[in-house]
N, C-alpha and C positions, 0 to 999 in steps of 0.2 A: 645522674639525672634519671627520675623514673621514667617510665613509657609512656610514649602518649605518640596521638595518632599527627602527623604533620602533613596539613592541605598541600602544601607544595609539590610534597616527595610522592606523595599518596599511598602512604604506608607509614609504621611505625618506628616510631625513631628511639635512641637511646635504650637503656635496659634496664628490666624488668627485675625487680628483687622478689624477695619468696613472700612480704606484706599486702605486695601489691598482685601478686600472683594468684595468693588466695582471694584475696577481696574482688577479684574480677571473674574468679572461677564458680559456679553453683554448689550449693552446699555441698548435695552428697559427691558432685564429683572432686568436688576441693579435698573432702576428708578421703578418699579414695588417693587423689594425689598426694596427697600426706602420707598415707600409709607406703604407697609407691617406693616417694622420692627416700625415706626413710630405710624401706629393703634395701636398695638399689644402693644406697649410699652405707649403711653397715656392712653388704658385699663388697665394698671397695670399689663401685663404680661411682662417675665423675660425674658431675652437675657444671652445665655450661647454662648462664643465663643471660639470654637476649632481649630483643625489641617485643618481643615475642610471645616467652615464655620461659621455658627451659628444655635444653637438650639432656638426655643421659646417655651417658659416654663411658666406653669400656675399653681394655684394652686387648686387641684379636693380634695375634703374632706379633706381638712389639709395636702395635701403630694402635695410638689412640683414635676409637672413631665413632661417631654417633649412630646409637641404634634406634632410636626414636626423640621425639619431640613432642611437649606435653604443653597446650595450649589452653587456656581459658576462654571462654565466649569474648568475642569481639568481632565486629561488622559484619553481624547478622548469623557468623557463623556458633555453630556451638561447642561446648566444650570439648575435646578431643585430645588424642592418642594420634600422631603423624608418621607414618613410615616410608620413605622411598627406597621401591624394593628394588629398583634397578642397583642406587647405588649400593643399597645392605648388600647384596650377590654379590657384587665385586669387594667388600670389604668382609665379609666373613664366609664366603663361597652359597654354590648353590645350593646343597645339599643342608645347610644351618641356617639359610634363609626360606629353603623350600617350608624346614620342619618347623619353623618360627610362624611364618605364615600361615600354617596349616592349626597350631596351635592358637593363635588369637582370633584366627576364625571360628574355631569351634568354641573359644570360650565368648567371644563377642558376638554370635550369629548374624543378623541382620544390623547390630551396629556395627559390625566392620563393612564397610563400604570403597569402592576403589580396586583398580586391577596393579595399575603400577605404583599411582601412591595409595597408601590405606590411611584413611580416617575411623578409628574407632570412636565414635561417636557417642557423648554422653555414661563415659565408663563409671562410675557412678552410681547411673540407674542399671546397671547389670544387677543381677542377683549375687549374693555372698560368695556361691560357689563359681561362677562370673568372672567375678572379679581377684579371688582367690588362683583359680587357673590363670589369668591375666599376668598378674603377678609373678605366678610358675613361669610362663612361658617365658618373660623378660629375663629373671634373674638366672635360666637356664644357660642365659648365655655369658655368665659370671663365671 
């Protein structure tokens, strides 16, 4: 069943394929997500798709776990890059999460937003080189 938003639950139900994934993401960040999910997945990292969007998923010491989450505009928000840094620390340490974050800051600057969770917002409209180091910094952790 595709995604769609349900009054009840107040949040999105069911999950989210890569047709509808792009058709709800904005151009240039859709073709950015493209290029993304595409490294990320010739690296041998995992694609989890939800109510959502899509998680990427990698394997740190024998435990598959998610590094990020890659969402398209919906209720009001905009396109984005989702990290919770609390839990990344505990699943790949301080020190590969410190140098991670420290990385999508500097290629995202004022689009990374956020202390514990990080929203890189609108990756997309980054510049080539942007979003180029973006990319670096994810599949670093391949």
């Amino acid at each position: 069943m595709p995604s769609f938003y349900d009054p009840k639950k107040k949040c999105r139900v069911g999950t989210m394929d890569e047709s509808q994934f792009y058709a709800e993401s904005g151009e240039a960040t859709g073709s950015y997500f493209r290029g993304l999910i595409t490294a990320w997945s010739k690296a041998g990292g995992v694609l989890k798709w939800g109510a959502g969007g899509v998680s990427l998923r990698g394997e740190i010491d024998g435990k598959e776990v998610s590094i990020c989450f890659l969402a398209p505009q919906f209720a009001g928000k905009q396109d984005r890059i989702e990290l919770a840094c609390t839990t990344l620390t505990k699943q790949i340490g301080p020190a590969r999460a410190s140098e991670l974050e420290n990385a999508l800051r500097a290629a995202a600057g004022e689009q990374a937003l956020g202390k514990t969770m990080i929203s890189i917002v609108q990756p997309g409209a980054l510049p080539p080189a942007g979003q180029k180091a973006l990319t670096k910094a994810f599949l670093a952790l391949r």
